[in-house]
VMD Tcl script that builds the backbone (N, CA, C; Angstrom):
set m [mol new atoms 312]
animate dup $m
set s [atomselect $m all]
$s set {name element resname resid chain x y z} {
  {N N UNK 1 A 5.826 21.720 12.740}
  {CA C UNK 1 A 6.561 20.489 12.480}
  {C C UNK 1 A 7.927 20.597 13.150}
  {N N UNK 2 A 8.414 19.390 14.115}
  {CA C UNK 2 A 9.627 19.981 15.113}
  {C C UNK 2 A 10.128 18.557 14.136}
  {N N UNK 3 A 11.782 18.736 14.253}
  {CA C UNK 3 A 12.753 18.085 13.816}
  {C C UNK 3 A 12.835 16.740 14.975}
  {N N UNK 4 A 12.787 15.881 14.200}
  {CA C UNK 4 A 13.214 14.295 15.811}
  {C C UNK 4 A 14.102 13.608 15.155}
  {N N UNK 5 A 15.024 13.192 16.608}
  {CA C UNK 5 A 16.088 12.372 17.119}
  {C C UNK 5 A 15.958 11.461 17.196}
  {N N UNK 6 A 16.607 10.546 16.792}
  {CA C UNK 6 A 17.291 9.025 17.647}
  {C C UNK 6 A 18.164 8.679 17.141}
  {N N UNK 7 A 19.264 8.432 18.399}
  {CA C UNK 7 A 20.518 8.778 18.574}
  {C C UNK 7 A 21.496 9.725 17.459}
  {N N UNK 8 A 21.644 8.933 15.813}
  {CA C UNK 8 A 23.212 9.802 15.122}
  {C C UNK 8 A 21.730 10.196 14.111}
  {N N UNK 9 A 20.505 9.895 14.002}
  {CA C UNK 9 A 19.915 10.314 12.886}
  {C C UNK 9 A 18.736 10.910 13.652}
  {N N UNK 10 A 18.906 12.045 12.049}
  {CA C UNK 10 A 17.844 13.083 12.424}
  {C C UNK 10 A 16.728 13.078 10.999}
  {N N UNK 11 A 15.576 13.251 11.626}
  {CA C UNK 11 A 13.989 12.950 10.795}
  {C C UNK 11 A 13.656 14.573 10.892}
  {N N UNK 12 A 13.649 15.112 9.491}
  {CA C UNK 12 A 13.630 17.038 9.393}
  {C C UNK 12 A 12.128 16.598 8.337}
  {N N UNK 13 A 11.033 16.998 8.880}
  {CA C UNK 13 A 9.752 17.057 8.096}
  {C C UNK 13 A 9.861 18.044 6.903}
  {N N UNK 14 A 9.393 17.950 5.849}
  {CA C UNK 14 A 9.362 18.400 4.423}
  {C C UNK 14 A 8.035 18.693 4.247}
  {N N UNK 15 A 7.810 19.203 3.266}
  {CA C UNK 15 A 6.367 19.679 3.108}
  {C C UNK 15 A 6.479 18.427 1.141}
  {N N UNK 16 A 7.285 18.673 0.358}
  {CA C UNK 16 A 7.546 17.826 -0.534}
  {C C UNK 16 A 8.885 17.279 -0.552}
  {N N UNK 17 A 8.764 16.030 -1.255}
  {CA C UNK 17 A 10.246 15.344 -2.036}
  {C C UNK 17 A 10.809 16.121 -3.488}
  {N N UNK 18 A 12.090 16.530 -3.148}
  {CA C UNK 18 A 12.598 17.607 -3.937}
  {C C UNK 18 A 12.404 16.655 -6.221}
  {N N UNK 19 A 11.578 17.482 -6.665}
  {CA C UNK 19 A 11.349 16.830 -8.132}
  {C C UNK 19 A 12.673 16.241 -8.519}
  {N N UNK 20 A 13.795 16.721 -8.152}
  {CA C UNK 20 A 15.203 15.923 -8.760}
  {C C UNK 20 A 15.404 14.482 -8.044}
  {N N UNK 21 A 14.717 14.342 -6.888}
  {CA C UNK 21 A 14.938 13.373 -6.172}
  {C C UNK 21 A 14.291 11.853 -6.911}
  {N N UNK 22 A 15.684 11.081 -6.680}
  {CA C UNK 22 A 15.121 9.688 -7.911}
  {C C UNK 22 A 14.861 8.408 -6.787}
  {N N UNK 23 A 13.282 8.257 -7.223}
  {CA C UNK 23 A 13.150 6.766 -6.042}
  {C C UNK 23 A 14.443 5.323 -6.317}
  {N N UNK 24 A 14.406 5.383 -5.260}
  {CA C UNK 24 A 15.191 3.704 -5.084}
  {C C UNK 24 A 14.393 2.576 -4.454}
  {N N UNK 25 A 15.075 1.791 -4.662}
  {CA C UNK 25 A 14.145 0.556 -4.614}
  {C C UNK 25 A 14.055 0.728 -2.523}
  {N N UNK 26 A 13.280 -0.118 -2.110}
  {CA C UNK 26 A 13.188 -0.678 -0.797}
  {C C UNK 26 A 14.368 -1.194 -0.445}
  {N N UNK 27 A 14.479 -0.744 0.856}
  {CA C UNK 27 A 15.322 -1.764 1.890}
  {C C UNK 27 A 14.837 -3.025 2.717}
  {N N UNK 28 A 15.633 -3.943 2.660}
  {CA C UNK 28 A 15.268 -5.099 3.398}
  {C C UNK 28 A 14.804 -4.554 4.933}
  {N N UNK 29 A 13.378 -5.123 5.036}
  {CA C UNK 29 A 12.439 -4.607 6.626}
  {C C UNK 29 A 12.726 -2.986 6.731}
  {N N UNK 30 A 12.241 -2.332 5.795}
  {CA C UNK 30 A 12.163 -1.040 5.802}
  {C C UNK 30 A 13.707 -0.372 6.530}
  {N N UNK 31 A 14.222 -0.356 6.527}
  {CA C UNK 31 A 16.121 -0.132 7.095}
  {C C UNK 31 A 16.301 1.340 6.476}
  {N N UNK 32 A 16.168 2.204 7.962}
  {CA C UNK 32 A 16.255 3.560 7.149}
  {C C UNK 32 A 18.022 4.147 7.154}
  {N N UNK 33 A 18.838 3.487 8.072}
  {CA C UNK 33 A 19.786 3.583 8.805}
  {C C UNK 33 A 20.594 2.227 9.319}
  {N N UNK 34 A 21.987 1.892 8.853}
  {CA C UNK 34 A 22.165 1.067 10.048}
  {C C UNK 34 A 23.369 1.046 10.393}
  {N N UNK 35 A 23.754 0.699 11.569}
  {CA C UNK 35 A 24.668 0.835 12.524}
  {C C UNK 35 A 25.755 0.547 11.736}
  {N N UNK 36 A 26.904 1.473 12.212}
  {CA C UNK 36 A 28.354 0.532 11.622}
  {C C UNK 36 A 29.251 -0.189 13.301}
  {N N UNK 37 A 28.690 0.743 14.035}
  {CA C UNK 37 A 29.562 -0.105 15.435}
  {C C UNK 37 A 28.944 -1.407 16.163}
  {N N UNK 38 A 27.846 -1.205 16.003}
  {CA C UNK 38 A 26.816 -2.004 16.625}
  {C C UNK 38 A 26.161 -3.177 15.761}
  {N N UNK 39 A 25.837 -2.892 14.595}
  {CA C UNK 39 A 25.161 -3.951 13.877}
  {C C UNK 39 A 23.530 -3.609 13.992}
  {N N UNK 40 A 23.373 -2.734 14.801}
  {CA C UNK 40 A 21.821 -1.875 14.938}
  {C C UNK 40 A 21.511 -1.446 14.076}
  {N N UNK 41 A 20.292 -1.887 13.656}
  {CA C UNK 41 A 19.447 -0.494 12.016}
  {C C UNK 41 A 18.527 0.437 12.991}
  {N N UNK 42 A 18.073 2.036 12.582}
  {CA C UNK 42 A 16.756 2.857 12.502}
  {C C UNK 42 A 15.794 2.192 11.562}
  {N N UNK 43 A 14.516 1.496 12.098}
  {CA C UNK 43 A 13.654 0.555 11.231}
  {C C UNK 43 A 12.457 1.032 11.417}
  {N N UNK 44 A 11.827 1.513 10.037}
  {CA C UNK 44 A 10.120 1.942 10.313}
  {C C UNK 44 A 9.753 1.194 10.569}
  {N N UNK 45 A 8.533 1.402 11.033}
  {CA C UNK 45 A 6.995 0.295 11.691}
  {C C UNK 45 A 5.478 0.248 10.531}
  {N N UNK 46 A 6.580 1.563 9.437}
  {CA C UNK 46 A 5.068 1.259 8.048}
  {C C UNK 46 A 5.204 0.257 7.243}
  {N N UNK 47 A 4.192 -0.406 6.669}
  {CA C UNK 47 A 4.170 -1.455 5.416}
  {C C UNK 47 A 4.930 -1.007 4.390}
  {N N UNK 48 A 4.753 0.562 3.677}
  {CA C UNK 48 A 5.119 1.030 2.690}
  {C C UNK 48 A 5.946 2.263 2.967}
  {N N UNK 49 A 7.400 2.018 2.538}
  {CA C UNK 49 A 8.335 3.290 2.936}
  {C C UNK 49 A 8.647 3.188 1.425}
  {N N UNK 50 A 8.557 4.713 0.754}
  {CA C UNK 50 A 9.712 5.329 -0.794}
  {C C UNK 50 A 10.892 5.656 -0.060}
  {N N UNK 51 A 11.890 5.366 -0.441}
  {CA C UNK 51 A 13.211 5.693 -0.437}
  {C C UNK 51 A 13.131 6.614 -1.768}
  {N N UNK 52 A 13.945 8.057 -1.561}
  {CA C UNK 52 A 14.170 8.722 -2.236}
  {C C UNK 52 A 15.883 9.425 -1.988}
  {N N UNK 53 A 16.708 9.200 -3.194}
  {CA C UNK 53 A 18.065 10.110 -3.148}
  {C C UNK 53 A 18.391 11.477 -3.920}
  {N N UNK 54 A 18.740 12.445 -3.730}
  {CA C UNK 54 A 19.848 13.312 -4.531}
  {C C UNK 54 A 21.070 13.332 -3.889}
  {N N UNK 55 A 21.973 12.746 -4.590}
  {CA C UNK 55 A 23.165 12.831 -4.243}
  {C C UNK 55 A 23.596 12.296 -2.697}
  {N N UNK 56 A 23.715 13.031 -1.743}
  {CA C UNK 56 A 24.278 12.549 -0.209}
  {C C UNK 56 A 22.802 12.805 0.611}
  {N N UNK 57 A 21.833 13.311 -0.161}
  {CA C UNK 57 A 20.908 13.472 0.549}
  {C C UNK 57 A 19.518 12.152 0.607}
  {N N UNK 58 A 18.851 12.196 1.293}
  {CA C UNK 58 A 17.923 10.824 2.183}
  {C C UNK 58 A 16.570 11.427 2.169}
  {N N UNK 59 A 15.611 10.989 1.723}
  {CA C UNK 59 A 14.237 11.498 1.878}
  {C C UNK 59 A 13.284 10.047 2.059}
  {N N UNK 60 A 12.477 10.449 2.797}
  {CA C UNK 60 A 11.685 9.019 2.818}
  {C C UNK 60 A 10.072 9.734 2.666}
  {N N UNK 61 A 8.989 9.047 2.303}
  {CA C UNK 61 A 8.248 8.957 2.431}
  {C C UNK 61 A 7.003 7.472 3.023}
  {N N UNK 62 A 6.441 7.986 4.139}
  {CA C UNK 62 A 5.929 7.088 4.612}
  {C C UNK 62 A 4.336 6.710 4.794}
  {N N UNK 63 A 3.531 6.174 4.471}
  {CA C UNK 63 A 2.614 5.261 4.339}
  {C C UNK 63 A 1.739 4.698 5.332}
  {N N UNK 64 A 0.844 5.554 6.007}
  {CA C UNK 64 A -0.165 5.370 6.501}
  {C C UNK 64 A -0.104 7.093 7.935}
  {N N UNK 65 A -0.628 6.700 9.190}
  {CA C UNK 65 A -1.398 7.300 9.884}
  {C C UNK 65 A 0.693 8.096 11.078}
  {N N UNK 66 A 0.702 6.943 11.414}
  {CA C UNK 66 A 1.486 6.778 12.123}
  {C C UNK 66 A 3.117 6.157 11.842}
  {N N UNK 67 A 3.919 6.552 12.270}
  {CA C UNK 67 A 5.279 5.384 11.847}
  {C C UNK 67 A 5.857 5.461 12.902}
  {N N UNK 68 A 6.624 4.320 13.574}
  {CA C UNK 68 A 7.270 4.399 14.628}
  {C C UNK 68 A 8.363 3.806 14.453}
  {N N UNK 69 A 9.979 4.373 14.644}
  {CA C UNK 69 A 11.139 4.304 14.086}
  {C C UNK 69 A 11.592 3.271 15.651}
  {N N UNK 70 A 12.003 1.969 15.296}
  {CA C UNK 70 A 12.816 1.489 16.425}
  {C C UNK 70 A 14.063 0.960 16.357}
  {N N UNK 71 A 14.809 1.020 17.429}
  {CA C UNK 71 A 16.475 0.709 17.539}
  {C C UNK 71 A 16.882 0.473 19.322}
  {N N UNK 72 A 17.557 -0.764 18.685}
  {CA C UNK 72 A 17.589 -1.710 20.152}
  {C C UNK 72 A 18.289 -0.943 21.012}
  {N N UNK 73 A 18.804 0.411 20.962}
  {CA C UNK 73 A 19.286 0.786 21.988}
  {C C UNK 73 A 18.427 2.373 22.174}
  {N N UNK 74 A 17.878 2.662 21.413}
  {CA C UNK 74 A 17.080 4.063 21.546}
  {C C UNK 74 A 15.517 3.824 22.177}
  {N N UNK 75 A 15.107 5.144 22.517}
  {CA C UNK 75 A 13.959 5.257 23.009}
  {C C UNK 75 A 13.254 5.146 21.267}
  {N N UNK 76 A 11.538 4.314 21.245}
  {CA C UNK 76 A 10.963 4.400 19.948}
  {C C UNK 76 A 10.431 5.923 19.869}
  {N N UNK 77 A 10.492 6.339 18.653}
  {CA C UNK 77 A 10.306 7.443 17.831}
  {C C UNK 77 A 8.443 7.586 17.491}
  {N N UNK 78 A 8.066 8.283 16.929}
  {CA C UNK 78 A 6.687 8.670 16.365}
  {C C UNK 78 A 6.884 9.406 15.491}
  {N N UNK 79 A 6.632 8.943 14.225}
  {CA C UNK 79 A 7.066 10.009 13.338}
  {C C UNK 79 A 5.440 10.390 12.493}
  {N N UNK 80 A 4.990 11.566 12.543}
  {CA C UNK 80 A 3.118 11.839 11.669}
  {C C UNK 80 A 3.219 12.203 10.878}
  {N N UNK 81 A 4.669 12.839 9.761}
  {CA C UNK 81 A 4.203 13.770 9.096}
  {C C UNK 81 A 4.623 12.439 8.067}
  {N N UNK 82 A 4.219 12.789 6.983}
  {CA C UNK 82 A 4.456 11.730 5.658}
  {C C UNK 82 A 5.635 11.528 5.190}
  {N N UNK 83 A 6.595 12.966 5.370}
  {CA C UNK 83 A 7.669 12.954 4.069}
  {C C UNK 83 A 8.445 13.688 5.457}
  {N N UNK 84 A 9.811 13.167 5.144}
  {CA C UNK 84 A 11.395 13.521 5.547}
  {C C UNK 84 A 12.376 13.717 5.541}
  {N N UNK 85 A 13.383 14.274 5.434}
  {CA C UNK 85 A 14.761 14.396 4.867}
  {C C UNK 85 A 15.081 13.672 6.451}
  {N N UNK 86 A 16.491 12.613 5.586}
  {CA C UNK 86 A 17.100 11.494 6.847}
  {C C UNK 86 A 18.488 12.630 6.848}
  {N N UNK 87 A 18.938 12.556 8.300}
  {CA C UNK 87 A 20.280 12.742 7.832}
  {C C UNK 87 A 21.095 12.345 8.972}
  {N N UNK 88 A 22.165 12.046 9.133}
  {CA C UNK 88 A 22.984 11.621 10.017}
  {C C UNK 88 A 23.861 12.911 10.236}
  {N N UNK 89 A 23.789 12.725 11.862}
  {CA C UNK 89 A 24.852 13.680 12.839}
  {C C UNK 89 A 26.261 13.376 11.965}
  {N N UNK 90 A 27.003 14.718 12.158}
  {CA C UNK 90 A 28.325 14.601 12.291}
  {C C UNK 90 A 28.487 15.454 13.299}
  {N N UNK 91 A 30.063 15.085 13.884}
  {CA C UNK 91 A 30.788 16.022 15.181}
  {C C UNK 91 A 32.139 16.369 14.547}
  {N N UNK 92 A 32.314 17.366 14.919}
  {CA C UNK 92 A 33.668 17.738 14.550}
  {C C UNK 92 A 34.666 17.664 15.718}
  {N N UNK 93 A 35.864 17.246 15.144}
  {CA C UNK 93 A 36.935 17.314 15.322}
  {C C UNK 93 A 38.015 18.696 15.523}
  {N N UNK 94 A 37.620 19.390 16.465}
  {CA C UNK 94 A 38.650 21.070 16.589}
  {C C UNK 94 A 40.081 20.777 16.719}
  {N N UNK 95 A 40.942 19.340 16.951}
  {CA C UNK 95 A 42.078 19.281 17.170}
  {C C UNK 95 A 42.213 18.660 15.330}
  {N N UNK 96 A 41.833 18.284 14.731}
  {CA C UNK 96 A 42.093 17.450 13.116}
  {C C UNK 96 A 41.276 18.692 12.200}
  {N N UNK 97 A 40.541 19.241 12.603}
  {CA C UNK 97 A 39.985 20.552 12.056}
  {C C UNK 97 A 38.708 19.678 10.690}
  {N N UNK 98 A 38.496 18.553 11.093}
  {CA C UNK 98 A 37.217 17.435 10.286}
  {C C UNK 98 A 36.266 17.288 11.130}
  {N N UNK 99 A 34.793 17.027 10.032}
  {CA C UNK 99 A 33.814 17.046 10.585}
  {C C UNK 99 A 33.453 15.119 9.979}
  {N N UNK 100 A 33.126 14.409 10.714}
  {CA C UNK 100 A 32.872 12.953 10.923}
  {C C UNK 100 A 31.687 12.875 11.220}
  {N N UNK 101 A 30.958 11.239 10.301}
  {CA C UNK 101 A 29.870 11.023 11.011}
  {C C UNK 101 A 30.017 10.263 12.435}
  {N N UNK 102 A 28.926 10.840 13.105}
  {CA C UNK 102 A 28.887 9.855 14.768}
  {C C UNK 102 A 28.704 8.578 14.275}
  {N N UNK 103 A 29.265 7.192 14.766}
  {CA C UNK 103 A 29.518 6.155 14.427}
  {C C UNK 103 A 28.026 5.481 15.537}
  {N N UNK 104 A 27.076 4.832 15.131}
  {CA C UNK 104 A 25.824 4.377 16.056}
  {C C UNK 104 A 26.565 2.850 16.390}
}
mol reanalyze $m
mol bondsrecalc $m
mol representation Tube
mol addrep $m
């Protein structure tokens, strides 16, 4: 299971959703991610996505064979395995000595 990209978010395959982890409801058109510079979302291509949280952390589980993650400025994604931890890039800052998320 290899870790995938597109662009500030990263899709890390899980084998389970951690038992502390509490479902949340759906996002409007499955919205796994969305832009703060652009107005762009990361949007599955399954019928049925779980949103799952602990704390700052993102897990999804997804619903059927295939899922394909798209965003109007990225190459589309393929995602096979069922379950994921979401997480967004940060870059650091060596002159402010902070680590920031990349702004999509």
């Amino acid at each position: 299971m290899k870790i995938i990209q597109q662009g500030d978010i990263l899709f890390i395959p899980i084998k389970e959703i951690p038992k502390e982890a509490k479902k949340v409801e759906s996002k409007k058109y499955h919205i796994l991610a969305e832009g703060e510079a652009t107005g762009h979302s990361h949007r599955v291509s399954v019928k049925e996505v779980d949103f799952y949280t602990i704390k700052d952390q993102k897990f999804v589980k997804l619903w059927g064979e295939v899922a394909r993650v798209l965003h109007e400025e990225h190459k589309t994604k393929e995602l096979t395995n069922p379950l994921y931890e979401v997480k967004t890039i940060q870059e650091y800052d060596y002159d402010t000595e902070q680590a920031r998320q990349i702004r999509d």
